[in-house]
N, C-alpha and C positions, 0 to 999 in steps of 0.2 A: 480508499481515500475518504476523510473524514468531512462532511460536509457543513455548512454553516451556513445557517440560518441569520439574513442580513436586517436591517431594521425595514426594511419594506417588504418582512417577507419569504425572500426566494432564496431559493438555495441554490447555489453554485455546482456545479458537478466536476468544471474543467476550466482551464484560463478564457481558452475561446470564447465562454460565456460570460465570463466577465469582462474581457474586450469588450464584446459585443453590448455588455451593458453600458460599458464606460463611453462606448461612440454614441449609441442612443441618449443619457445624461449629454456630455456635450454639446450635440446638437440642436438637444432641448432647452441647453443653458441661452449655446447661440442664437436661436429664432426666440426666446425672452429678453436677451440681451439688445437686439433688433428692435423690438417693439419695443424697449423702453426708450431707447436712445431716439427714436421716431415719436412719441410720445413727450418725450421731453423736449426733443425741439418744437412742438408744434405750441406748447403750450409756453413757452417764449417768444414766438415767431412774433413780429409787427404783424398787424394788419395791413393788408392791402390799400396804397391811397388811394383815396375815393374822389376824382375830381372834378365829378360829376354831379354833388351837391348842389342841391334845389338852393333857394334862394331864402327858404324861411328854414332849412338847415344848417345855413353858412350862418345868419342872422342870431339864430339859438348858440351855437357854436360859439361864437362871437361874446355874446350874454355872457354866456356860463363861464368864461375863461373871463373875462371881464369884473364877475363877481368873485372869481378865485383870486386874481390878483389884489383886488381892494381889500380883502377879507386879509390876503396876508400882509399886506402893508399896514392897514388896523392894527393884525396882533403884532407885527414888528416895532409898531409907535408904543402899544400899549407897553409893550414889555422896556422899551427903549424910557421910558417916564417914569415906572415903576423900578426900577433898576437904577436911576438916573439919581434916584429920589434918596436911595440911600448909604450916599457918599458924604 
């Protein structure tokens, strides 16, 4: 039987060993496949609420969403007058 020389390498002697590679690839694929799918959810997942913010974190909280709403109301007026302007 003539053998062959695969790109990783090894050479084949009988089917058995190529079974036997093709189950080891799978289940390599599978425990990759695993870890990414774990990996991808986690890095989606919400954070946990926290309801137990201090009181000068609610406060900060509060600010900063505070400053984000005005900031977009701002660019929505500026855009809305500058658009307005040339009809």
């Amino acid at each position: 039987m003539n053998t062959t020389n695969t790109p990783t390498g090894a050479a084949y002697r009988s089917l058995d060993e190529i079974r036997d590679q093709k189950d080891r690839l799978l289940d390599e694929i599978r425990r990759d496949d695993q870890q990414i799918k774990t990996l991808w959810g986690s890095l989606f997942a919400k954070p946990e609420p926290n309801f137990a913010l201090t009181p000068s974190k609610r406060i900060g909280s509060l600010v900063s969403n505070g400053a984000a709403i005005f900031d977009g109301i701002l660019l929505g007026w500026k855009l809305y007058r500058k658009f307005r302007k040339k009809r």
